[in-house]
C-alpha positions, 0 to 999 in steps of 0.5 A: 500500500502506499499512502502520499500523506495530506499535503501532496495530490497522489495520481495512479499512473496507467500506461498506454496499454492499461497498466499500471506504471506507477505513483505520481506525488503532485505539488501543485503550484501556479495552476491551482494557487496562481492561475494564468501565471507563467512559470511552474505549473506543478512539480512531481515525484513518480515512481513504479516497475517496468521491464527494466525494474524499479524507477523514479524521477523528479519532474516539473511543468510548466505554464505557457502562455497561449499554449494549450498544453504545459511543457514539462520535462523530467529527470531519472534518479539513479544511484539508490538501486533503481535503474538508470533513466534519461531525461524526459521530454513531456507534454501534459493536457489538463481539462479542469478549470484553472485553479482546480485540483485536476482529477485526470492528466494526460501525458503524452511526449517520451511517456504516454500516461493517464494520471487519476487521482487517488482519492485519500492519496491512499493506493493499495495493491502497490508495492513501493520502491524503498524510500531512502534517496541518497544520490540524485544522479547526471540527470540533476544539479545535486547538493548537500544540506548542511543545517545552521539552526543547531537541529542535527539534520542531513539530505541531498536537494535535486533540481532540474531546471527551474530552480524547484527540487526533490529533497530528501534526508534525516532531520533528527531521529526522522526521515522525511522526502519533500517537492519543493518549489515556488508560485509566481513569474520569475520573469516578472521582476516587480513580483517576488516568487514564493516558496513553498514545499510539502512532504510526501507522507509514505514511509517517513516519520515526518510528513509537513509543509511550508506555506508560500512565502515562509520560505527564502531560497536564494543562491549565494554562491555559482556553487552554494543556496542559502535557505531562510525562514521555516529553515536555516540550511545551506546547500552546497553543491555536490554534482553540477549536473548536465546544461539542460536542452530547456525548449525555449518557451520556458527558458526564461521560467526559471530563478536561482541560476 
């Protein structure tokens, strides 16, 4: 069984062929809470068994004016016993109204997919890959927490491209794996972005979340980020990662550097 926890949207991912490729864990970001907005759409965690074995990835979407489908790319974790993917190139169609939670996505690019939400975020029937994440992988710009408000705290931090993440580690004597990432238009100067992040819930002993704007996120080094607010940390940066292809729509949806 697997159970997402109450602060991410959890979808059942089915294949073309009707069977099941996995979990999908959404942190939704300007789609629900700023509608219309370019920038982040939402982030994701997936996860599942193919052929090859056990998977996961990280992923993030993308809002595009006057384009009818979000743009979204997606990055394989390795290193932790799942096997090795490439990077994704995805389109995702959303049929709900701008602000909603959608029930149903469509995926189509290098992943053809339907995601339902799972009501409860609770899925039986589903064997989960084992949680710990200790490495990112070439897929991703990689860093090491480092915690500066006395808490006995480790993890790794994973981003692709827009400056949204995958983190995961120990904060005392509890485990926990979080999405991370902001609302608003990085490409709009006057308006500041806000961060925000939300534990996925299964098999950890700490499952949270930091509301927008709680949250300062800024890069304070070409190799460090220096976070503030709900958390005292300082990334530094383990594993460059690859200069990603980014389409052009959304090469300038990004912050951080």
């Amino acid at each position: 069984m697997f159970s997402s926890g109450p602060h991410v949207s959890c979808y059942q991912a089915t294949a073309s062929d009707g069977s099941l490729a996995g979990i999908r864990c959404v942190k939704y970001a300007n789609l629900v809470h700023e509608p219309g907005t370019a920038g982040v759409a939402f982030v994701w965690y997936g996860e599942g068994t193919d052929a090859a074995g056990s998977y996961r990835h990280f992923g993030e979407a993308f809002t595009v004016p006057g384009d009818p489908y979000l743009v979204a790319v997606a990055g394989g974790l390795s290193g932790n016993g799942e096997h090795a993917e490439s990077l994704l190139d995805l389109r995702f169609e959303v049929d709900t109204a701008a602000g909603e939670v959608p029930p149903r996505l469509r995926v189509t690019g290098d992943r053809a997919e339907e995601w339902t939400l799972v009501p409860g975020g609770v899925l039986g029937g589903y064997q989960p890959v084992p949680r710990r994440i200790a490495k990112a992988g070439p897929n991703f710009h990689e860093f090491v927490v480092r915690k500066h408000d006395g808490t006995p705290g480790t993890g790794v931090r994973m981003m692709l491209y827009s400056g949204s993440w995958l983190g995961s580690g120990r904060w005392g004597d509890m485990t926990y794996l979080h999405l991370g990432t902001f609302v608003g238009d990085p490409t709009d100067p006057a308006v500041p972005v806000r961060f925000g992040t939300a534990d996925i819930g299964f098999d950890t002993h700490y499952c949270g979340f930091v509301p927008w704007g709680e949250l300062s996120v800024r890069r304070a080094s070409p190799h460090t980020r220096q976070v503030t607010g709900a958390w005292s940390e300082e990334w530094q940066e383990r594993h460059p990662g690859p200069d990603l292809p980014v389409d052009p729509r959304i090469a300038g949806l990004t912050v951080l550097g």
